[in-house]
Residue frames as a rotation matrix with the C-alpha (Angstrom) as fourth column:
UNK 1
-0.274 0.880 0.387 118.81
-0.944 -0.169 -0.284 -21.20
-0.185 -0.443 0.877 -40.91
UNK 2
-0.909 -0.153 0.389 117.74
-0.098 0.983 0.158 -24.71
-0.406 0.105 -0.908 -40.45
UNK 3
-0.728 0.644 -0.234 114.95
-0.149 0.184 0.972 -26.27
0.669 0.742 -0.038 -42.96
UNK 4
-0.244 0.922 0.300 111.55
-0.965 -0.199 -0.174 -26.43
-0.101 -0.331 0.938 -42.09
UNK 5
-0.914 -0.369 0.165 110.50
-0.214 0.788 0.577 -29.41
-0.343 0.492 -0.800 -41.32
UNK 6
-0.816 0.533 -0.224 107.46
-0.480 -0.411 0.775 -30.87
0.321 0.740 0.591 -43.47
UNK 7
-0.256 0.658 0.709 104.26
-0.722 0.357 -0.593 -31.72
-0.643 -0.663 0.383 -41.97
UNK 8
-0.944 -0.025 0.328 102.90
0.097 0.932 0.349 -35.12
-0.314 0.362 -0.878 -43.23
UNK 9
-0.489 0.862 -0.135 100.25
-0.870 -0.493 0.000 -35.34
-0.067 0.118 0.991 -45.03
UNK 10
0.217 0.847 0.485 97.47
-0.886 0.380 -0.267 -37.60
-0.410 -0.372 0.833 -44.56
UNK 11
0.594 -0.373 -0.712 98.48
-0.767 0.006 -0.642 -39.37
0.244 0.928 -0.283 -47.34
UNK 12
0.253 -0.893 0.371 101.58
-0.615 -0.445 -0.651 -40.04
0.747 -0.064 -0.662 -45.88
UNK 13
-0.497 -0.076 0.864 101.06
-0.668 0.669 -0.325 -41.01
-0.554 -0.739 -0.384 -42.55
UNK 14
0.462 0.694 0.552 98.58
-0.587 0.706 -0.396 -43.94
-0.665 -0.141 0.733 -43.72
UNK 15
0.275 -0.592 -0.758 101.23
-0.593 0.516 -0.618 -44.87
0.757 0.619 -0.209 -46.37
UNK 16
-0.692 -0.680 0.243 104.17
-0.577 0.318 -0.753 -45.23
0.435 -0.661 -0.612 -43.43
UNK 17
-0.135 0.486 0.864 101.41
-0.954 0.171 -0.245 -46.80
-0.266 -0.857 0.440 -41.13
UNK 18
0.921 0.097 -0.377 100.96
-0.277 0.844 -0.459 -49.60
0.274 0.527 0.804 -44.26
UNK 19
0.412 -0.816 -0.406 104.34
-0.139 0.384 -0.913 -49.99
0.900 0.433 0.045 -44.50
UNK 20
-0.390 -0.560 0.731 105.21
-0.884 0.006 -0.467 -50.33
0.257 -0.828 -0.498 -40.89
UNK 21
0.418 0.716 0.559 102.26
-0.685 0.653 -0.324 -52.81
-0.597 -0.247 0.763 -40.30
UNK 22
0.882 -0.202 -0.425 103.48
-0.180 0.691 -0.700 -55.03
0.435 0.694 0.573 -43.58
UNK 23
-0.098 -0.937 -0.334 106.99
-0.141 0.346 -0.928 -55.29
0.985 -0.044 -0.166 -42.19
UNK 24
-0.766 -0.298 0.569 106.03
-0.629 0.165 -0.760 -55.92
0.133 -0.940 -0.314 -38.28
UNK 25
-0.234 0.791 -0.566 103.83
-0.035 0.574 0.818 -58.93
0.972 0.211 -0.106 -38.13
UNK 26
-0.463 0.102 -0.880 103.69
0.886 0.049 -0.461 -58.45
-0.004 -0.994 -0.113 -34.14
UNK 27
-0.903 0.357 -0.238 102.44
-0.387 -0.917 0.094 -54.65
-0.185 0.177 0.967 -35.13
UNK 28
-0.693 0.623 -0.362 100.25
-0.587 -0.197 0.785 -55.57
0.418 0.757 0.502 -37.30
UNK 29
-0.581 0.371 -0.724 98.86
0.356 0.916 0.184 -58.21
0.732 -0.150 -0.665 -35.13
UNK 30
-0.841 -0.312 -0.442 98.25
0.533 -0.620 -0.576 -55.76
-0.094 -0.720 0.688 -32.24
UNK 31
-0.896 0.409 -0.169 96.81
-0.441 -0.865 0.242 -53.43
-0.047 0.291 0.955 -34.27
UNK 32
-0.563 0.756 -0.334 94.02
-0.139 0.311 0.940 -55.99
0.815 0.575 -0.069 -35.17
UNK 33
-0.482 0.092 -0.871 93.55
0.778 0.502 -0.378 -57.20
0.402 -0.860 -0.314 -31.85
UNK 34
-0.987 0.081 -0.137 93.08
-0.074 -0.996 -0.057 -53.51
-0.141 -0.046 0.989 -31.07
UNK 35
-0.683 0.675 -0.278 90.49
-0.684 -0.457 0.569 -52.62
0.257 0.579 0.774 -33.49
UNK 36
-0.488 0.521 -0.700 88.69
0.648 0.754 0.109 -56.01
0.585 -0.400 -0.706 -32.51
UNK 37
-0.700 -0.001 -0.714 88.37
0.711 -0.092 -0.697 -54.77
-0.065 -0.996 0.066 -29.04
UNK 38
-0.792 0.502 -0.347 87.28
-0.323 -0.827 -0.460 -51.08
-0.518 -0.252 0.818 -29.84
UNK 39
-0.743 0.643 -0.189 84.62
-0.331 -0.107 0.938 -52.37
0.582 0.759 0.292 -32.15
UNK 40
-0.466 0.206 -0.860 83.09
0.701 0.679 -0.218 -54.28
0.540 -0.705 -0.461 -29.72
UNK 41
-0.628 -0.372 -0.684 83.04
0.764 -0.463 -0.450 -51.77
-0.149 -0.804 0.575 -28.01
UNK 42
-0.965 0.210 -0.156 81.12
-0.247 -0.537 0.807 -49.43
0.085 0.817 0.570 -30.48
UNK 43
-0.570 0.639 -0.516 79.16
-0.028 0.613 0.790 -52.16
0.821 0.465 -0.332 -31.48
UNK 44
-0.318 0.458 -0.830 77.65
0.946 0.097 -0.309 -52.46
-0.061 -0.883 -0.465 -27.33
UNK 45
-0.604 0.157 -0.781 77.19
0.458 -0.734 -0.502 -48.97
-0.652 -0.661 0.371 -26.87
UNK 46
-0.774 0.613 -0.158 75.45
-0.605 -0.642 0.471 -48.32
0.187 0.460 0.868 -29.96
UNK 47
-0.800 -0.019 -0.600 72.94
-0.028 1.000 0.005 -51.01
0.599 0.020 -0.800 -28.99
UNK 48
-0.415 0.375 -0.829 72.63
0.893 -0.007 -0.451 -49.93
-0.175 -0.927 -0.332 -25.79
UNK 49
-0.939 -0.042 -0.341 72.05
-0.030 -0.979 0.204 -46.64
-0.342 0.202 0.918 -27.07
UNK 50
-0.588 0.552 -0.592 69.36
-0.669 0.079 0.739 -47.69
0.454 0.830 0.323 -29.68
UNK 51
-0.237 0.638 -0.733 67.52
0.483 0.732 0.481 -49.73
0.843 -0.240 -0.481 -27.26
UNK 52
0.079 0.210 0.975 67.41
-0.366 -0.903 0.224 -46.42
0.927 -0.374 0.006 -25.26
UNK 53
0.561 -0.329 -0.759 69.38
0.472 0.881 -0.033 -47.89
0.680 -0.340 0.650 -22.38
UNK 54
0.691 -0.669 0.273 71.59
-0.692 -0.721 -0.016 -46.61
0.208 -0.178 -0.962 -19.50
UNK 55
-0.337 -0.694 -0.636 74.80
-0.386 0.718 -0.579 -48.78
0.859 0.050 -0.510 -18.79
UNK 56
-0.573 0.324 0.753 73.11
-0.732 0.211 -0.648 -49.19
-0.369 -0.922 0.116 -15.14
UNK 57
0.190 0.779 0.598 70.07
-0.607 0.572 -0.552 -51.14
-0.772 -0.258 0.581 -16.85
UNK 58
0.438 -0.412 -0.799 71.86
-0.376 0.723 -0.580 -52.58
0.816 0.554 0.161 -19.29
UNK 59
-0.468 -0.722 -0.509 73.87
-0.216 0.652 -0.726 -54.28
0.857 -0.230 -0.461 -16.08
UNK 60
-0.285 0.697 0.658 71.02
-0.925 -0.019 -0.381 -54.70
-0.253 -0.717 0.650 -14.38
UNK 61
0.665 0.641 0.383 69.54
-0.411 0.742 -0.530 -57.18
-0.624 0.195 0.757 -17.02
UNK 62
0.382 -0.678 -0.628 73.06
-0.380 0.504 -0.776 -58.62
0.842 0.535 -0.065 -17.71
UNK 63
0.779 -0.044 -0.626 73.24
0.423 0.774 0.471 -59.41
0.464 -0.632 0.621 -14.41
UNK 64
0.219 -0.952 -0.213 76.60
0.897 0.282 -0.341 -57.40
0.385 -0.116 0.916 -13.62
UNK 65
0.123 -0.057 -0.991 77.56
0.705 -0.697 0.127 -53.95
-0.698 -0.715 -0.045 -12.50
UNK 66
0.855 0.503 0.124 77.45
0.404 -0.497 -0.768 -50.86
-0.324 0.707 -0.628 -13.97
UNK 67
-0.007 -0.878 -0.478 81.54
-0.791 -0.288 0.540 -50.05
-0.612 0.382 -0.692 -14.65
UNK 68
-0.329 -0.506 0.797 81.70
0.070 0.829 0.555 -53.48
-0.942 0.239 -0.237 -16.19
UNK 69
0.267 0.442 0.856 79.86
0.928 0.122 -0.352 -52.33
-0.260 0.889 -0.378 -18.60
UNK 70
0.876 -0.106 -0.470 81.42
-0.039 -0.988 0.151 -49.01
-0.480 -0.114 -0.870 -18.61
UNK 71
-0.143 -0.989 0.026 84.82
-0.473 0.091 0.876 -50.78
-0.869 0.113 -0.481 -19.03
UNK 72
-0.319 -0.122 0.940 83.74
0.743 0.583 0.328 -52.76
-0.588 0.803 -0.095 -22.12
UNK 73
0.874 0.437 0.210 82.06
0.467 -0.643 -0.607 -49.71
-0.131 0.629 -0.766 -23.71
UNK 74
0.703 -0.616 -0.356 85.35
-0.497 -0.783 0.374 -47.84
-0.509 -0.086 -0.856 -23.27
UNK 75
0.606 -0.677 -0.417 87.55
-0.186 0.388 -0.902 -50.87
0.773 0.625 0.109 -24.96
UNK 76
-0.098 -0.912 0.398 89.73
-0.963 -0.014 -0.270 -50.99
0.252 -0.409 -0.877 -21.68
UNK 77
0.362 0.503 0.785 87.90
-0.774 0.631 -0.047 -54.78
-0.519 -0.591 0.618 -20.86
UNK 78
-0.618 -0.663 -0.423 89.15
-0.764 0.633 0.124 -58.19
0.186 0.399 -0.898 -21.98
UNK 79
0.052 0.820 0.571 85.60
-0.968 0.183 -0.174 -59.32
-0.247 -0.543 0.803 -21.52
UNK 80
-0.898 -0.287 0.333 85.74
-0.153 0.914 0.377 -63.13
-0.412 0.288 -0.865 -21.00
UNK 81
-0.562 0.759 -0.328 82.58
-0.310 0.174 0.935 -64.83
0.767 0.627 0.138 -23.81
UNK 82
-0.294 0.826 -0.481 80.24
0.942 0.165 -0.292 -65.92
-0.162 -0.539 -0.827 -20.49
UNK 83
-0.422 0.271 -0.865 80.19
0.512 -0.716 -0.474 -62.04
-0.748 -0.643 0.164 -19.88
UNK 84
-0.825 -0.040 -0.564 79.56
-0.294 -0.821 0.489 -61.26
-0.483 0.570 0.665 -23.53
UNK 85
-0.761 0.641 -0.101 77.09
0.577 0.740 0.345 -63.94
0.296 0.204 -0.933 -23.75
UNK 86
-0.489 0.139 -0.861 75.09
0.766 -0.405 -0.500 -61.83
-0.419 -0.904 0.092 -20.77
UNK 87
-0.201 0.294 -0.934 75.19
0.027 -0.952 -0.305 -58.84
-0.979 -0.087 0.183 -22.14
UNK 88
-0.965 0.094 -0.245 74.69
-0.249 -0.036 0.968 -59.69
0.082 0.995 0.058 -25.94
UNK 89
-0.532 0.696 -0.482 71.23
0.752 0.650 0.109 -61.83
0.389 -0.305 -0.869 -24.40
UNK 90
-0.378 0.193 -0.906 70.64
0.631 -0.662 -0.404 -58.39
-0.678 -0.724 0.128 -22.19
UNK 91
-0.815 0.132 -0.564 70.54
-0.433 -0.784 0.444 -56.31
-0.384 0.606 0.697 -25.84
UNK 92
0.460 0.836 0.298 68.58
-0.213 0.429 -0.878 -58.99
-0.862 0.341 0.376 -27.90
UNK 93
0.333 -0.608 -0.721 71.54
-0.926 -0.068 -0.370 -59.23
0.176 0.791 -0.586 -29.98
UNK 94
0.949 -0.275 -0.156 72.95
0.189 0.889 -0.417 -62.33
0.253 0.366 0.896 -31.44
UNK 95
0.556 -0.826 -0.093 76.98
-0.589 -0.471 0.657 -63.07
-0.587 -0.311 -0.748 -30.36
UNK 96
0.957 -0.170 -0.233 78.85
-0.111 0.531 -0.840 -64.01
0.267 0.830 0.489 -33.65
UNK 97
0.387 -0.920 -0.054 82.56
-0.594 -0.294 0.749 -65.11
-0.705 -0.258 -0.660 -32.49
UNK 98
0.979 0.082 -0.187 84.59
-0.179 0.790 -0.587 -66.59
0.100 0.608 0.788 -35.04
UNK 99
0.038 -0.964 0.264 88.58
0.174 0.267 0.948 -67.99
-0.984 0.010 0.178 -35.16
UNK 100
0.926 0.190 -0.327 90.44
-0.257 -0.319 -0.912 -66.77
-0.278 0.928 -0.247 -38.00
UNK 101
0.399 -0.771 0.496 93.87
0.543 0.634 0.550 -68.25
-0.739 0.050 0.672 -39.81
């Protein structure tokens, strides 16, 4: 009868996930890029949210359409810094970018 196999625990997987990330700087680079993105992301929609917004009038008074803001709320955008200018100006929010080394 063949072994069971064992389910990772939590534990576990976020070890392996360290240790994959430490030994693939292209991973690990990704991954940041990544998380960037989805925060952003977050970070707009709770805004809009809290300023009792719909994405329509948020891209109304950003000037743009209402998927474009759909697509940056969702992380799938590569929004270029005019458009985040726009729509940071549209919340009343302040756009901090910064370069890191």
């Amino acid at each position: 009868m063949p072994a069971k196999k064992k389910k990772d625990r939590p534990d576990d997987v976020s070890a392996y996930i360290r240790r994959r990330l430490a030994a693939d700087s292209a991973l690990a680079s990704a991954v940041e890029v990544e998380s960037a993105r989805l925060e952003l992301a977050r970070r707009v929609r709770q805004l809009r949210v809290r300023r009792q917004l719909t994405q329509g009038e948020l891209a109304e008074l950003a000037g743009t359409k209402q998927p474009n803001i759909a697509r940056l709320e969702s992380g799938r955008a590569g929004p270029t810094l005019g458009f985040l200018e726009k729509v940071a100006s549209a919340l009343g929010a302040k756009l901090d970018v910064r370069l890191r080394g």
